[in-house]
Backbone as CSV, one residue per row, in Angstrom:
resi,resn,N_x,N_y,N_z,CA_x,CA_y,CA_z,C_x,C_y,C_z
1,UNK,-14.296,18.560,-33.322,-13.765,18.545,-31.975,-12.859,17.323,-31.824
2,UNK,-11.542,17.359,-31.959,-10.560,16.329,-31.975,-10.571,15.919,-30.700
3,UNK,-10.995,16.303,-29.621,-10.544,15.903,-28.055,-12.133,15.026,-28.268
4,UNK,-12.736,14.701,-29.227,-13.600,13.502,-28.757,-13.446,12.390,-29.405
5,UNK,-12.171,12.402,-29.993,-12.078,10.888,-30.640,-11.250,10.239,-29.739
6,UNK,-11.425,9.044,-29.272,-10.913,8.306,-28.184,-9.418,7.480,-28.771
7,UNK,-9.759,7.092,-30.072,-9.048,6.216,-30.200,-7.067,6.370,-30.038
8,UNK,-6.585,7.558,-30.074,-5.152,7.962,-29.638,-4.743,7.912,-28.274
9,UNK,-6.199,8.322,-27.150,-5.810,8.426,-25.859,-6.484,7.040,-25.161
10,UNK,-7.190,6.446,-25.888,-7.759,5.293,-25.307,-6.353,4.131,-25.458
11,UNK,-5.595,4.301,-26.158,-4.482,3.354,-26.605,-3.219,3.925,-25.420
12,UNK,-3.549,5.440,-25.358,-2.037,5.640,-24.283,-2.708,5.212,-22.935
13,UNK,-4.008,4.960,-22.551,-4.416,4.988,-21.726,-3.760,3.023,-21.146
14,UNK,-4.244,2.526,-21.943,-4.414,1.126,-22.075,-2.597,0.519,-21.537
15,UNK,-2.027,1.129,-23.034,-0.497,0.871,-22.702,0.784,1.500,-21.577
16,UNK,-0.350,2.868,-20.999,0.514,3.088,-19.615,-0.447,2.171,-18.486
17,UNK,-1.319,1.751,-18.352,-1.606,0.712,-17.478,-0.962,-0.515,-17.606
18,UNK,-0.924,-0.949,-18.922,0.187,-2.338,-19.066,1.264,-2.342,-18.547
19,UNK,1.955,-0.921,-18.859,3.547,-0.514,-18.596,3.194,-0.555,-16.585
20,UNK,2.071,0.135,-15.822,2.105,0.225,-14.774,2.071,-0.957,-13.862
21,UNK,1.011,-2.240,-14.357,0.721,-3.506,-13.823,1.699,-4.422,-14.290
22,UNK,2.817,-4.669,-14.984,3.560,-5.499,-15.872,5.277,-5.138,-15.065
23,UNK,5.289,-3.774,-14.538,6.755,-3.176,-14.303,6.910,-2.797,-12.749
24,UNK,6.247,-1.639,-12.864,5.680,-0.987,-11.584,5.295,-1.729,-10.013
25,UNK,4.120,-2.471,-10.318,3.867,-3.301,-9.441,5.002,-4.024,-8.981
26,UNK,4.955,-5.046,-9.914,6.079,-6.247,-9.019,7.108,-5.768,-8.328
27,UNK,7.600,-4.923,-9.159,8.808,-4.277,-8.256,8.994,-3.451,-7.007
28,UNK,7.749,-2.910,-6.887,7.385,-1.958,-5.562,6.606,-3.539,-4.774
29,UNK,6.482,-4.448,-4.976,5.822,-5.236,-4.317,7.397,-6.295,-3.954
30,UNK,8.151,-6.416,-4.627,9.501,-6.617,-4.435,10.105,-6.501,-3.117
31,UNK,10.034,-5.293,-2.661,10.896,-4.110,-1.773,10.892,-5.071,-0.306
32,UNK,12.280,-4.913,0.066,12.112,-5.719,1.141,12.467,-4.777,2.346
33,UNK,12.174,-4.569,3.599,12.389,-3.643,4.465,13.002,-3.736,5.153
34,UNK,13.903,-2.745,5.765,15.633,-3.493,6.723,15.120,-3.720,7.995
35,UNK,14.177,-3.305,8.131,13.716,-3.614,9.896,12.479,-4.235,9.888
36,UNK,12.203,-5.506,9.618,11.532,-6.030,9.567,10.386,-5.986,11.038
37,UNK,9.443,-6.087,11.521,8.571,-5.681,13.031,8.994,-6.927,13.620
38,UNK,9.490,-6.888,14.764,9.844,-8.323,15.967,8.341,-8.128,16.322
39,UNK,7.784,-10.015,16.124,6.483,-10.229,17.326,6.316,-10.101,18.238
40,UNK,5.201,-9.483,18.807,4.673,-8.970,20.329,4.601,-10.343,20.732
41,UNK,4.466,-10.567,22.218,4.081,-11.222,23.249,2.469,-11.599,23.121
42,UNK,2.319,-12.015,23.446,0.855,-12.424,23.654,0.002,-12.755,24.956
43,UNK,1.376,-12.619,26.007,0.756,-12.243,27.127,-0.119,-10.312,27.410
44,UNK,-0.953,-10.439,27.962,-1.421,-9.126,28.457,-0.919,-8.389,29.360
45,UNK,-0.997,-7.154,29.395,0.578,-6.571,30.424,-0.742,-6.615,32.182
46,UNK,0.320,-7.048,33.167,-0.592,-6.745,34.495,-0.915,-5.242,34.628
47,UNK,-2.491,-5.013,34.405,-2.764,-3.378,35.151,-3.513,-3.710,36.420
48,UNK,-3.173,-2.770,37.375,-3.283,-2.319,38.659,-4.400,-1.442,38.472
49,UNK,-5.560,-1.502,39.572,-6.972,-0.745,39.090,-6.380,0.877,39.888
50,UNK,-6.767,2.021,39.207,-6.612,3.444,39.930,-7.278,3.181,41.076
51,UNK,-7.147,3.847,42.507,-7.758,4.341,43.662,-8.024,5.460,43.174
52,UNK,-9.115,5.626,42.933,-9.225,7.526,42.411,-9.213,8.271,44.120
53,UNK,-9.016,9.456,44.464,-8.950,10.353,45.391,-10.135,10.824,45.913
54,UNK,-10.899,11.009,45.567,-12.390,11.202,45.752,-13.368,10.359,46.364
């Protein structure tokens, strides 16, 4: 049963994680975004209590 010897897929396994953490990452961690979020206020907005109808 050839699909139980590890040692061919344990090596692609190993070297597409290297290739993923070494390339991949930094560069998607890179990415800079054109609209960066403007800071909220930190005041609380005034609410007015309901008169319910009833």
């Amino acid at each position: 049963m050839p699909q139980l010897n590890p040692a061919p897929w344990f090596a692609m396994l190993i070297f597409s994680w290297l290739v993923f953490l070494t390339i991949i990452v930094p560069k998607t961690l890179n990415h800079l975004f054109p609209n960066e979020p403007s800071p909220q206020s930190t005041q609380l907005p005034k609410t007015d209590p309901w008169t319910w109808p009833w």
